[in-house]
Residue frames as a rotation matrix with the C-alpha (Angstrom) as fourth column:
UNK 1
0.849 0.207 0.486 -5.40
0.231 0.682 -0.694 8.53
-0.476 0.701 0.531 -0.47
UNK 2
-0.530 -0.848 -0.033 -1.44
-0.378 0.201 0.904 7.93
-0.759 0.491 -0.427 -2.19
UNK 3
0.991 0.080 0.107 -1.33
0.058 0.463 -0.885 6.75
-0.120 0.883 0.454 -6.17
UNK 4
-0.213 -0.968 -0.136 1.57
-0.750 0.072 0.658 5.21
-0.627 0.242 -0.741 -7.72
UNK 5
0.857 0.199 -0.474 2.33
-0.514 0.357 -0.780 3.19
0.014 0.913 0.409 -10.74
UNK 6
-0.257 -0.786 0.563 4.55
-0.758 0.525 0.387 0.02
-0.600 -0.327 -0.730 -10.25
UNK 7
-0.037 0.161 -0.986 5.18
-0.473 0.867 0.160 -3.58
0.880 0.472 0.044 -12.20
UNK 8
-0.185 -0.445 0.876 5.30
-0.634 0.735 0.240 -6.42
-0.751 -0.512 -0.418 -10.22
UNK 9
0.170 0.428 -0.888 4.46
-0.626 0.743 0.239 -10.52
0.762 0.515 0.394 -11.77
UNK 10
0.195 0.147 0.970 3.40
-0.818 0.569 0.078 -13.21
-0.541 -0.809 0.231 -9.63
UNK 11
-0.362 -0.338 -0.869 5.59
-0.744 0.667 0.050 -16.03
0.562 0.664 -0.493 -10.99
UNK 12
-0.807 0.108 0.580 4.37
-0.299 0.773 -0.560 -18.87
-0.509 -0.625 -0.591 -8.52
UNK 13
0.324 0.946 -0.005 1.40
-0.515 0.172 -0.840 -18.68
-0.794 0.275 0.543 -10.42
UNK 14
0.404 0.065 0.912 0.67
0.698 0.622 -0.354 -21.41
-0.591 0.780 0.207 -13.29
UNK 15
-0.394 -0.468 -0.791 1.80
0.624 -0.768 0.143 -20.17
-0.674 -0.438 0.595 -16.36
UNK 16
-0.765 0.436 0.474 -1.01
0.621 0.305 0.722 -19.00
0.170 0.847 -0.504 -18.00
UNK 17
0.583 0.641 -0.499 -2.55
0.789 -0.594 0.160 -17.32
-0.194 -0.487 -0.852 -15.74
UNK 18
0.773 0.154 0.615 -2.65
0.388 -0.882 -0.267 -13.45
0.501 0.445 -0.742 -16.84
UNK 19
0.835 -0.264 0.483 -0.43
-0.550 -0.365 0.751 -12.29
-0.021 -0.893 -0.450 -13.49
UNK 20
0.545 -0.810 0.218 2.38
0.371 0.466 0.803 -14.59
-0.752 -0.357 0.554 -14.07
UNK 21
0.438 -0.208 0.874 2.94
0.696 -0.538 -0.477 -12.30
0.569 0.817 -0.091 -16.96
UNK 22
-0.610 -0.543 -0.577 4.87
0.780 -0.537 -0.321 -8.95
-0.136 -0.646 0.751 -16.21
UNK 23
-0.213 0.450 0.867 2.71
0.714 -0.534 0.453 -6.13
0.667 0.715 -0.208 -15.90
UNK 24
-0.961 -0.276 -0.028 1.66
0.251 -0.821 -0.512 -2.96
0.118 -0.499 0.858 -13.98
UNK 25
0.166 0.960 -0.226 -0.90
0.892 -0.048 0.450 -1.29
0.421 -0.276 -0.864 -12.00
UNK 26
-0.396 -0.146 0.906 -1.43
-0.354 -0.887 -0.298 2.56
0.847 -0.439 0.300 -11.15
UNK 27
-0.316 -0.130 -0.940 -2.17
0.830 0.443 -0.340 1.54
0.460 -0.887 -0.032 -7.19
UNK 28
0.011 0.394 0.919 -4.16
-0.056 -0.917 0.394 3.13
0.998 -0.055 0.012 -5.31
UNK 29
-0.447 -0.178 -0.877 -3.69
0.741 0.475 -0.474 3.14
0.501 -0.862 -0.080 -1.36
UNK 30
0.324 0.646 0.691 -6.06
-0.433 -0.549 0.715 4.53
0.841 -0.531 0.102 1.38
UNK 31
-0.847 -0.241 -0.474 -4.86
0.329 0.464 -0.823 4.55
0.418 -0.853 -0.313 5.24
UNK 32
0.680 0.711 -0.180 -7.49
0.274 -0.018 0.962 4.25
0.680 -0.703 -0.207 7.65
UNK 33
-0.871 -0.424 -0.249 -6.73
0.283 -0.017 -0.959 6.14
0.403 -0.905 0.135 11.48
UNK 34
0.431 0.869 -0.243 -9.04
0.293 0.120 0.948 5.55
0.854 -0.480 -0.203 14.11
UNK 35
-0.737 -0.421 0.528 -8.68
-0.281 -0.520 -0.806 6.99
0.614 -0.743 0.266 17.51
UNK 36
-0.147 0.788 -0.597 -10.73
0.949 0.283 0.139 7.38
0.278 -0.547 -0.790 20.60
UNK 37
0.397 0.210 -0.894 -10.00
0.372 -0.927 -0.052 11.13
-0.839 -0.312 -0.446 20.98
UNK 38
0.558 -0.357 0.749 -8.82
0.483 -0.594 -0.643 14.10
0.675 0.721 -0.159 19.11
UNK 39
-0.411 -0.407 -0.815 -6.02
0.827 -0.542 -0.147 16.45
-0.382 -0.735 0.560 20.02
UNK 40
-0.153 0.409 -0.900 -6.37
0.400 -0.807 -0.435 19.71
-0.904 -0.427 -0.041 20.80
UNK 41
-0.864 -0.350 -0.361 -6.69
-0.146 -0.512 0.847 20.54
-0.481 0.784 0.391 16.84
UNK 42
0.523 0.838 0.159 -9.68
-0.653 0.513 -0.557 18.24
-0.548 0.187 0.815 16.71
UNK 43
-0.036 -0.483 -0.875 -7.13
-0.761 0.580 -0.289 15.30
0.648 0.656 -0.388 14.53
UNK 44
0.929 -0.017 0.371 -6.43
-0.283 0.614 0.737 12.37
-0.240 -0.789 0.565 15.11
UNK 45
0.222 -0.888 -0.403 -3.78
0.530 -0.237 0.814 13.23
-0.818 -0.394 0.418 13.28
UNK 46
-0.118 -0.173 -0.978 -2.57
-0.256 -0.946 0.198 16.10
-0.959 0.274 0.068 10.97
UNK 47
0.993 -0.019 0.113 -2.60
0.112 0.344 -0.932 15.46
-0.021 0.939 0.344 7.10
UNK 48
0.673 -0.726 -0.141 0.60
-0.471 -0.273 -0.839 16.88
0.571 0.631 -0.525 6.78
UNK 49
-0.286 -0.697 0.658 2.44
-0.891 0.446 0.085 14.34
-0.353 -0.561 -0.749 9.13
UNK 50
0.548 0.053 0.835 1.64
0.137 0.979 -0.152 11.92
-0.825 0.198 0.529 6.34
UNK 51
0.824 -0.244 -0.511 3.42
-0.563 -0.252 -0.787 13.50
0.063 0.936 -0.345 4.05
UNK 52
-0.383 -0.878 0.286 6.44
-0.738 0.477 0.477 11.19
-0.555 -0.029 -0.831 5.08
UNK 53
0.202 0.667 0.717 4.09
0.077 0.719 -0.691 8.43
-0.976 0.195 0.094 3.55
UNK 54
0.860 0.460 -0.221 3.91
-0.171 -0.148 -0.974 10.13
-0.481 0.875 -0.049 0.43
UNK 55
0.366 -0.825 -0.430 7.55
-0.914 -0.406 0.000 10.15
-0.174 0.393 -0.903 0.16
UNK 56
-0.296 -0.370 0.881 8.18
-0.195 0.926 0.324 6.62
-0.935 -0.076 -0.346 1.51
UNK 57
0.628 0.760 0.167 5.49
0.205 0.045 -0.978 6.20
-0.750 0.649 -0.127 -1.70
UNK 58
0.927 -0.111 -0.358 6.98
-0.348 -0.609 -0.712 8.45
-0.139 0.785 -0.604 -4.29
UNK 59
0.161 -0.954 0.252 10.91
-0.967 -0.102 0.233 7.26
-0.197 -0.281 -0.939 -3.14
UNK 60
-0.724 -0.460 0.514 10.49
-0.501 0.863 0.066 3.69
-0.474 -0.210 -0.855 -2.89
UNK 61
-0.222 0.799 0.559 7.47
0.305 0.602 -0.738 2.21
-0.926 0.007 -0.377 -4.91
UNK 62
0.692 0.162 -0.703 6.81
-0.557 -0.500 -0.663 4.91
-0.459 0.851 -0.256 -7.73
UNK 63
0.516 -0.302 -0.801 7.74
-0.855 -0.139 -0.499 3.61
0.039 0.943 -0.330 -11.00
UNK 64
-0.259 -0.655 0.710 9.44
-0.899 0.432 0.070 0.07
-0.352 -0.620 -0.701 -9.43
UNK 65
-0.112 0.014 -0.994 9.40
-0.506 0.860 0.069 -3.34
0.855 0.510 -0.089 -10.11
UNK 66
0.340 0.435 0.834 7.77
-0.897 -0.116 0.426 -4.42
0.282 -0.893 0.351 -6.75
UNK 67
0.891 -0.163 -0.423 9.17
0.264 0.945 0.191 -7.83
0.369 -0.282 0.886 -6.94
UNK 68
0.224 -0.972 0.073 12.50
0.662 0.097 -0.743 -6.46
0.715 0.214 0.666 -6.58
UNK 69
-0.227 -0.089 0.970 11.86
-0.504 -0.841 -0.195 -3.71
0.833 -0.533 0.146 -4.17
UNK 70
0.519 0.855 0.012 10.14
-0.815 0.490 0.307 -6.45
0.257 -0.170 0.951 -2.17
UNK 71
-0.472 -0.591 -0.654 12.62
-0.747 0.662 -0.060 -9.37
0.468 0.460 -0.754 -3.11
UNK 72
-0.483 0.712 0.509 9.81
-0.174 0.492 -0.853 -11.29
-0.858 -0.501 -0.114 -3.17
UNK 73
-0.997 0.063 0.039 7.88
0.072 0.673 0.736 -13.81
0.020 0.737 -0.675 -5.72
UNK 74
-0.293 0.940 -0.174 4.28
0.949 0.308 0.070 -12.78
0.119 -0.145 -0.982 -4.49
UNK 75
-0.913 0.074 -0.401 3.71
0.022 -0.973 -0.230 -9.02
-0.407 -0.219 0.887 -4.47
UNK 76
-0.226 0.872 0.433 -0.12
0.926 0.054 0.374 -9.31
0.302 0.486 -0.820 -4.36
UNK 77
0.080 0.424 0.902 -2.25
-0.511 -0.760 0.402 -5.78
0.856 -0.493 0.156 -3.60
UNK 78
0.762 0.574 -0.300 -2.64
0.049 0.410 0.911 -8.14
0.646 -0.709 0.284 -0.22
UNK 79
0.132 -0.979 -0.157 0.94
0.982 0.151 -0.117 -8.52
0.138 -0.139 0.981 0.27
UNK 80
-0.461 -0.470 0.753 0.98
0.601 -0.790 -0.125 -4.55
0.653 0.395 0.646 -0.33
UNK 81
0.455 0.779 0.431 -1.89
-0.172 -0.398 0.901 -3.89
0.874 -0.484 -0.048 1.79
UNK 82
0.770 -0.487 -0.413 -0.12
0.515 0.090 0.852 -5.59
-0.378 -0.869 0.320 4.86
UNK 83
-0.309 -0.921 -0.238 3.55
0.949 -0.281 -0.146 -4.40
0.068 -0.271 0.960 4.44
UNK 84
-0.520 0.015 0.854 2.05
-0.112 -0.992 -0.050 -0.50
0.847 -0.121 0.518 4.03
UNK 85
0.477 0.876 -0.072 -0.04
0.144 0.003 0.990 -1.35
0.867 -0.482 -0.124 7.06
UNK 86
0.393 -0.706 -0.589 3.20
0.916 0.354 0.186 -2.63
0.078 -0.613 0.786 9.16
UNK 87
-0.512 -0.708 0.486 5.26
0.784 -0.617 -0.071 0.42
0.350 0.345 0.871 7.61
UNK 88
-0.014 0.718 0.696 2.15
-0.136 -0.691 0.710 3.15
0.991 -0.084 0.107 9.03
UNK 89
0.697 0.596 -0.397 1.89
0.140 0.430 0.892 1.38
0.703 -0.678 0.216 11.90
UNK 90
0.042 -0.681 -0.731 5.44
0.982 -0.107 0.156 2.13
-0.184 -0.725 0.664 13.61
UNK 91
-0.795 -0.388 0.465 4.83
0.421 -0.906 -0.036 5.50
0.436 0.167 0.884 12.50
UNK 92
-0.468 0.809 0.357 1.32
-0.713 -0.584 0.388 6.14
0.522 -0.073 0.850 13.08
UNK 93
-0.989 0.114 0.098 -0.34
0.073 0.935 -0.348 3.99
-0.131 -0.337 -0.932 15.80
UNK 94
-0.107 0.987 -0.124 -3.84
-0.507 -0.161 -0.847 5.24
-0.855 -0.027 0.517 15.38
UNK 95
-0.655 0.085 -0.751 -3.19
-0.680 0.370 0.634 2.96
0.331 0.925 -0.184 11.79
UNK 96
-0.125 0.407 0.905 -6.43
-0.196 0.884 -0.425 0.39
-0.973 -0.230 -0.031 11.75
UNK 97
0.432 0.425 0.796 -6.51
0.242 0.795 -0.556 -0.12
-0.869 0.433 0.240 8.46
UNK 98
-0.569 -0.212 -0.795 -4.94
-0.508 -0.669 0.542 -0.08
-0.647 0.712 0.273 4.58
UNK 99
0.544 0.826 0.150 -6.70
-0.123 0.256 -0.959 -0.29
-0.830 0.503 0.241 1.58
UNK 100
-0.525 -0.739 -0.422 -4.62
-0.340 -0.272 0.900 -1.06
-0.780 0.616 -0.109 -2.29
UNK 101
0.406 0.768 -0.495 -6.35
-0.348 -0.371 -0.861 -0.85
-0.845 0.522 0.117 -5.28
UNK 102
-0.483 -0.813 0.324 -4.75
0.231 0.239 0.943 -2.59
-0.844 0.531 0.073 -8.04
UNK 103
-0.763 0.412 0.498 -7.80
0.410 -0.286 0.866 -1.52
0.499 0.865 0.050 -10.79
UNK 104
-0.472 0.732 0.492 -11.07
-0.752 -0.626 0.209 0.48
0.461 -0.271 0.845 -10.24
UNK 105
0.238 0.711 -0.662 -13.01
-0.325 0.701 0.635 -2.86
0.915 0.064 0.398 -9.84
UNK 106
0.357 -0.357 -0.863 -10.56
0.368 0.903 -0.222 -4.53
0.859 -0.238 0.453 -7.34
UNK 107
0.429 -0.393 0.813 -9.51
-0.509 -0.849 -0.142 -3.77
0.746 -0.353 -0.565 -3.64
UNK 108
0.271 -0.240 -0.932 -7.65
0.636 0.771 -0.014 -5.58
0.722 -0.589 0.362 -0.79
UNK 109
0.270 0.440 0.857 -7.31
-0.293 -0.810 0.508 -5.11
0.917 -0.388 -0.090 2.70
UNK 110
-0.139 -0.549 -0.824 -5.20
0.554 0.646 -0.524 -5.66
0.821 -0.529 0.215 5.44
UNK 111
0.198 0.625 0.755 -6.81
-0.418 -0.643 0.642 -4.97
0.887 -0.443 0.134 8.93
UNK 112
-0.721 -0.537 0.438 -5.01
-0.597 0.161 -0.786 -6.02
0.352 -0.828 -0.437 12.47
């Protein structure tokens, strides 16, 4: 589980709608790896060969304006959920799933 705290605003939207406003979410993200075996450590892989994650996280996303980082007009949690899926996935193939949190209540999910 990664946390970070980004803006984004979804201007396609009407405007009225809450989200076409600018505003932020602390962001929670959960990767899912799935395997058929373990290696010889019993993993399917290490924790600490995600720490590149955390960085990609902390380096590029922390504190950001996601439209811009993005250069993109839709930066939903869905939108996030697939690009961090893509972005795991050439690193880690055992990736089957991410999870992004944009509030306690709310979660999306981008699954191959």
């Amino acid at each position: 589980e990664f946390h970070f705290s980004a803006s984004h605003q979804l201007t396609d939207l009407p405007s009225d709608h809450q989200c076409a406003r600018l505003h932020g979410h602390n962001y929670v993200v959960v990767v899912e790896l799935k395997s058929e075996t373990l290696n010889k450590f019993g993993f399917v892989r290490d924790y600490q060969e995600l720490a590149v994650l955390k960085s990609y996280i902390d380096d590029t996303l922390d504190h950001r304006h996601l439209n811009e980082v993005f250069n993109s007009d839709a930066v939903t949690a869905e939108f996030l959920a697939k690009s961090l899926f893509d972005w795991c996935k050439q690193r880690f193939p055992e990736t089957a799933a991410v999870r992004i949190s944009e509030t306690p209540k709310t979660w999306a999910e981008y699954r191959a």
